[in-house]
N, C-alpha and C positions, 0 to 999 in steps of 0.2 A: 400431691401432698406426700410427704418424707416425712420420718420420725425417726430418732437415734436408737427409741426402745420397739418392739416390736408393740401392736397393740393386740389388748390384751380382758379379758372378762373383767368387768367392772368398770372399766374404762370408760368415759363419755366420749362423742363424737360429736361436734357441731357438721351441718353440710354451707353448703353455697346458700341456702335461703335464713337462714342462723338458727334449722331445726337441731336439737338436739334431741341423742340419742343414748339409748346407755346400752352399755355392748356386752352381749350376752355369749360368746362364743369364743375359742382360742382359736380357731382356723381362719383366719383375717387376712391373707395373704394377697387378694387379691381385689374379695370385697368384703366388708367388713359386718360381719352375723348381730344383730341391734335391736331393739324396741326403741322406737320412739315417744319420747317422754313429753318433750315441753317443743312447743311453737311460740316466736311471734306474737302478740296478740295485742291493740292498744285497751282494750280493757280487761288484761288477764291479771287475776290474782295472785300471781306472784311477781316481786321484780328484783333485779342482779342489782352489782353495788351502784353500777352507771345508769341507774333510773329505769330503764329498759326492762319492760311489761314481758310476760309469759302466761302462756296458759297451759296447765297439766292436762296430758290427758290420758284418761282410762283405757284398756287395752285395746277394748272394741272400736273406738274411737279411732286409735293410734290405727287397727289396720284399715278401718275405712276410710281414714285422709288420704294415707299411702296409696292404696288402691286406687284413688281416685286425683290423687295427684303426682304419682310419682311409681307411677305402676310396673317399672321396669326392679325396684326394690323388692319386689312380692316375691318371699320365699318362704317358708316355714316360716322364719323369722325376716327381718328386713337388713338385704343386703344391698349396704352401700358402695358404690366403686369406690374405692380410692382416691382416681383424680379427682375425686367428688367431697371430698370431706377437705373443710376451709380449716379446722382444730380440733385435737385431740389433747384430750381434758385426765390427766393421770392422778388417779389419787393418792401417789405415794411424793410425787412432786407438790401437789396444793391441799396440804396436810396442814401449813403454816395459816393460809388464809383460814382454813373452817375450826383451826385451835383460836385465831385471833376477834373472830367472832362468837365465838361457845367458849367458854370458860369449861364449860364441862366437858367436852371434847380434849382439853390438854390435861382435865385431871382424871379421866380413863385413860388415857397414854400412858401417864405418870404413875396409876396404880398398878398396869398390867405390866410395866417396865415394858415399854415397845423402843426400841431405838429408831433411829432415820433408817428411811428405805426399808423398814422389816411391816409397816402397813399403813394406811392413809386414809381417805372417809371418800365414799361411793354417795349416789343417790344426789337430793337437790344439795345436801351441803359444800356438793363437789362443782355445782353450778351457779352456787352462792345464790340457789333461789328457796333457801330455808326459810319457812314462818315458824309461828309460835308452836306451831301443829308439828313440827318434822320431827319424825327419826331420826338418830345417829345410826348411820349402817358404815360402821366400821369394818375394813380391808384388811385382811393382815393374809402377809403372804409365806406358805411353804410350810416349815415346820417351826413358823412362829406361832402357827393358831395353836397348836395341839399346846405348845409354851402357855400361850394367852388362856384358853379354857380353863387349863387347870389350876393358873393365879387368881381366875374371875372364881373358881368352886374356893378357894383360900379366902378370897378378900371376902364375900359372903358370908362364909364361916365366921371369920373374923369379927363381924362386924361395919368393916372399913367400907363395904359397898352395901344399897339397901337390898334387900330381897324384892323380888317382883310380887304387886298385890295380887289379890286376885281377879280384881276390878280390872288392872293391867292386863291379867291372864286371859280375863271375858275378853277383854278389847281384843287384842292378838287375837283371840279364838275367832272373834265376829269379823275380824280382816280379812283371817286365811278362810275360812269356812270352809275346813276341811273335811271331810266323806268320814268320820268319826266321830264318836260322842265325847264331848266336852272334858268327860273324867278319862277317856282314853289318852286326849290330846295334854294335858296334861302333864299326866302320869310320863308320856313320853319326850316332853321337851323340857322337866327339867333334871334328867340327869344328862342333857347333853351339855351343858353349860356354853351355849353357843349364844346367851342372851341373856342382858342384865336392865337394871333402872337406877339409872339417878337423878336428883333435884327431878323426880315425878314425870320423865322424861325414859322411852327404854332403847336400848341402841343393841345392835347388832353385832356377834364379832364373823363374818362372813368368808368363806374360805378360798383363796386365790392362788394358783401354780406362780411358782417365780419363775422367771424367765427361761431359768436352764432347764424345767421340765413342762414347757409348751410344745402342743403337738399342734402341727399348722396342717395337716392331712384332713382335707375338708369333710364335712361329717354327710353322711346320706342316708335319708331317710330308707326304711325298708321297705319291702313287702308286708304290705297288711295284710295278718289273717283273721281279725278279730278280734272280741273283749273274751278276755279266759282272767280265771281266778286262777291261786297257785298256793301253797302251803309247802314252805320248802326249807332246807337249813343252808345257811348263810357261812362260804366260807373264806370269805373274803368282803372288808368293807373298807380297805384303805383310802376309797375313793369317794364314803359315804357323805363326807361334807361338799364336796365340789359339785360344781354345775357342767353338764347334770350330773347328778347322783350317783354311784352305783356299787351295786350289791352283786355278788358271783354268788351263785346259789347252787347248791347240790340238786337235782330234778333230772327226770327223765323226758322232759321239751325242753324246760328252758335253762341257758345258762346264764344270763342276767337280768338281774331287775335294776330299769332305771328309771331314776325321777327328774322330771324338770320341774318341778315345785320346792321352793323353797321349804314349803309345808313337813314334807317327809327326807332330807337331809339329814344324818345321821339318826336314821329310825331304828332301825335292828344293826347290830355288834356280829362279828363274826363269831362262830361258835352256834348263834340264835336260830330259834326256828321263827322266820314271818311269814305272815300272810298279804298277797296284795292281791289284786284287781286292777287293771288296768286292758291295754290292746296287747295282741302280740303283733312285733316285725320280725318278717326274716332276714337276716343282714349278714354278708359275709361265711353262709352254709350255716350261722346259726337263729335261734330264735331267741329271742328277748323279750321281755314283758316291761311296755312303757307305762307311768304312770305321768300324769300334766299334762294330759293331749290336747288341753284346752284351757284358758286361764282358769278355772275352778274346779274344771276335770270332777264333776260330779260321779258318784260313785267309783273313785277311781283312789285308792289308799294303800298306805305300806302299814302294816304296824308286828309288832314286837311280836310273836306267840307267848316266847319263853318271857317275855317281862310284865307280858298281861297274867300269868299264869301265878309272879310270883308274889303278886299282892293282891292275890282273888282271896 
């Protein structure tokens, strides 16, 4: 399989059995870093425009198929060969399809001023296997998000976009089920403005490297020393929206804190003091404190010090 554009996070991956995948990694060079989403299925709950059944599955799921049928995939994450992948599903290219079924889709474009090629929609809307039920998890790439966040804090203000309920809030909370209390979680996602509702529906604005700043230097897991806590100032978070995460933290072990949860994505601002929990690895002569080491990563959190601090 050949592709013009390199592939790339957020991306879907169909293979040879018409499993699809959604691609969680930039270093794809050779096989490509995935979760597998949706199979196959004749009586699966969702189906594409061509009639054709699917079945979601949940993460645990996803790696005990793998394991058990395609066991040469089993890595951290699931990597697929290349000659092995039949299509590569881009969301900046089938942005037209999931605007021409969602109405609402082309009037978050239209509010956030996105132009073509600047972001596209990830998730089932990108495999046209949406129900009534889906998220929009809108893509935007480079230094179009930080553009997009700060028109979605404008159009709220405004009016012109609804605020998120709280009913919304719960739901979101009761998804992620993050290792923090409810008024923490909160307090901490919405000045990031990485997440809005409309028409009762709440979409994502999710953050994506463009092409010219993809690194394809395969990533590797470290040396594990354990769960350690950490309290540290954050001097650097240019990277805090991306997958994964990551925060450069002033400390005497560690010098980054990273997350693979969506959950904790831009959690502490540089300047901030946080606190997390998580494993440390040692990778590269340094240590790092990961937080998402498993899909819910139980007691495993980032949060704010200085932002908890300032509306105690």
């Amino acid at each position: 399989m050949t592709t013009g554009k390199p592939i790339r996070l957020r991306d879907f991956i169909e293979d040879e059995d018409g499993w699809l995948y959604a691609v969680s990694a930039y270093d794809n060079d050779e096989r490509v870093g995935c979760i597998l989403r949706y199979i196959p299925h004749p009586e699966g709950e969702r189906s594409d425009q061509a009639g054709r059944r699917y079945r979601k599955l949940d993460f645990d799921e996803a790696y005990a198929l793998i394991s058990e049928k395609k066991p040469d995939y089993c890595r951290l994450i699931h990597r697929v060969p290349r000659d092995e992948i039949r299509k590569v599903l881009k969301p900046e290219d089938e942005i037209r399809q999931a605007m021409s079924r969602d109405p609402r889709v082309r009037n978050i474009a239209g509010l956030l001023m996105l132009r073509k090629g600047e972001y596209g929609c990830t998730g089932s809307r990108l495999c046209g296997l949406e129900d009534a039920s889906s998220d929009i998890d809108l893509v935007i790439y480079g230094e179009h998000w930080q553009e997009a966040s700060r028109r979605l804090e404008e159009l709220v203000g405004e009016g012109l976009l609804e605020e998120i309920t709280d009913a919304m809030w719960l739901r979101i909370y009761e998804k992620r089920r993050p290792s923090i209390p409810f008024q923490e979680f909160i307090l901490h996602e919405k000045r990031k403005w990485n997440r809005g509702q409309i028409g009762g529906t709440y979409f994502d604005l999710l953050y994506t490297r463009p092409y010219t700043d993809i690194e394809t230097r395969a990533a590797v897991k470290g040396k594990v020393l354990g769960r350690q806590f950490i309290r540290a100032e954050v001097i650097n978070a240019d990277r805090a929206f991306d997958h994964p995460a990551v925060y450069t933290v002033r400390h005497e072990e560690i010098s980054r804190v990273i997350s693979f949860t969506h959950t904790y994505a831009g959690q502490a601002r540089a300047g901030e003091v946080l606190e997390a929990s998580g494993v440390c690895e040692e990778n590269n002569g340094e240590r790092w404190l990961v937080v998402g080491t498993s899909r819910e990563a139980p007691g495993e959190y980032i949060r704010s010090v200085s932002l908890l601090e300032k509306h105690r």
